[in-house]
C-alpha positions as CSV (number, residue, x, y, z in Angstrom):
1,X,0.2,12.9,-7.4
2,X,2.4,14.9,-5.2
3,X,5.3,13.6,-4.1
4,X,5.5,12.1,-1.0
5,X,8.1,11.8,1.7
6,X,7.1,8.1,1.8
7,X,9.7,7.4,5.1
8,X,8.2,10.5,7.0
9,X,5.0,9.1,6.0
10,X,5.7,5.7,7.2
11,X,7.2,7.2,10.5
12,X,3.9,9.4,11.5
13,X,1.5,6.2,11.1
14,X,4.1,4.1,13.0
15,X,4.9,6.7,16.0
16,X,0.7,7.8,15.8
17,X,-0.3,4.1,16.4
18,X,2.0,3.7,19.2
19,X,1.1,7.0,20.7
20,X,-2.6,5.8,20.7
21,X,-1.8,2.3,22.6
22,X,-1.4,-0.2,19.9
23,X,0.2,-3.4,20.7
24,X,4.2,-3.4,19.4
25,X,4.5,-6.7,20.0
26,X,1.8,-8.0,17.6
27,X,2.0,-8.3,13.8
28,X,0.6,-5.9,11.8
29,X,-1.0,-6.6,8.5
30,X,-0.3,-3.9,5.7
31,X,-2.6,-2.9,3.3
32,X,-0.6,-1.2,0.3
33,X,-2.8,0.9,-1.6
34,X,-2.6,0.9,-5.6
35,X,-4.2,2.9,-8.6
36,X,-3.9,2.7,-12.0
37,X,-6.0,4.8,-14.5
38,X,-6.8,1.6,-17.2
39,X,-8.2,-1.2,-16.8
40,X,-5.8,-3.4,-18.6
41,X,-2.7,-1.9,-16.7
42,X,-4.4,-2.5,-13.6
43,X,-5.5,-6.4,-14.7
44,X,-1.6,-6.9,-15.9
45,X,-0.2,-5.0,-12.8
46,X,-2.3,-7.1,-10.8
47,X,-1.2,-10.3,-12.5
48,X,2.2,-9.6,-11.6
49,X,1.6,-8.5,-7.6
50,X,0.1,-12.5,-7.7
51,X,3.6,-13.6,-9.8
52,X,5.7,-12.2,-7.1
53,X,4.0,-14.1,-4.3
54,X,2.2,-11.6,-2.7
55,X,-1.7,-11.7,-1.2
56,X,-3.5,-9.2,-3.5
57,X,-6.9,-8.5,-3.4
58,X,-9.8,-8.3,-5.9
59,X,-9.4,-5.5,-8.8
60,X,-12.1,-2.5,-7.7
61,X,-13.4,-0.4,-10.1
62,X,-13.8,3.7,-8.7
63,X,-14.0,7.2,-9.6
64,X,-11.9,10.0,-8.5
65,X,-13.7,13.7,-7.5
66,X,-13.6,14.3,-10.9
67,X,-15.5,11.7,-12.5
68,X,-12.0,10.3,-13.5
69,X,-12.3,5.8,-13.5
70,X,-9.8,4.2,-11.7
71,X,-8.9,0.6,-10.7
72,X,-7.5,-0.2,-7.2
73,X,-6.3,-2.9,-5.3
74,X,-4.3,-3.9,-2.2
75,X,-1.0,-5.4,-1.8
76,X,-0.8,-7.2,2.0
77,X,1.8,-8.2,3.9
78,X,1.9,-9.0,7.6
79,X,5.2,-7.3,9.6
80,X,6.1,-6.1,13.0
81,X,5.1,-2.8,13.5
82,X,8.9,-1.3,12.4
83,X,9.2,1.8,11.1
84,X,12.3,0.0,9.2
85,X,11.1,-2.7,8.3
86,X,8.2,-1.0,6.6
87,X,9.7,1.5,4.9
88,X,12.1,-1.5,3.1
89,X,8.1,-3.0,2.1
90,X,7.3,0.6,0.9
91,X,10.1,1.5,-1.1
92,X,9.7,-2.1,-2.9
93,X,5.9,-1.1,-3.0
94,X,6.9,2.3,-5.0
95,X,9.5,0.4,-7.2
96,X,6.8,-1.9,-8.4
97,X,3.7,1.1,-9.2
98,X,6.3,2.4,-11.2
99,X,7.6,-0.3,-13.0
100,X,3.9,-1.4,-13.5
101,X,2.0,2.2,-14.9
102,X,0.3,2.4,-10.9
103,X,0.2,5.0,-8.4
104,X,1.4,3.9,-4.9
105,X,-1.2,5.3,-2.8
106,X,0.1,4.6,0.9
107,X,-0.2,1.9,3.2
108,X,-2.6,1.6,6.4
109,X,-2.9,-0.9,8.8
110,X,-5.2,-1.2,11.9
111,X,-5.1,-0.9,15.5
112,X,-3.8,-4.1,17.3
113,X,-5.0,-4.3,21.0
């Protein structure tokens, strides 16, 4: 994977969703997006998301465009929409796909009215 500016990242998706009307004063639930390439990394790495207390969703089986299996899952969380704030959840995000054989694949969230 290319390496990613992971703040400027964080700072487009922040500053786009305010641009397009989204509510700053609501709480924003974050999806953070993992991969991992084995399906017994993925189970263990998904073991320890749940050990650290956070709300992780069900292990997905996938193929990349080049017929490549991979195993994804989500991290959430639930924040203000904080560029700061976020960025602290993303760097911990990054810390833990490496620590755990993953790729950290971004975060999204969705538009609050």
């Amino acid at each position: 994977m290319t390496d990613i500016d992971w703040q400027e990242f964080t700072n487009d998706i922040v500053e786009q969703l305010i641009e397009d009307g989204s509510n700053t004063e609501a709480m924003y639930v974050i999806e953070h997006h993992f991969v991992a390439f084995d399906a017994e990394e993925a189970d263990l790495a998904l073991q320890q998301a749940f050990l650290n207390g956070w709300d992780v969703t069900e292990l997905e089986q996938g193929e990349t465009e080049d017929g490549e299996q991979v195993y994804c899952f989500d991290v959430e969380t639930e924040c203000p929409l904080d560029e700061v704030i976020i960025f602290e959840e993303v760097t911990a995000m990054v810390e833990y796909a490496n620590e755990n054989k993953l790729e950290y694949d971004g975060w999204g969230t969705h538009f609050e009215d």
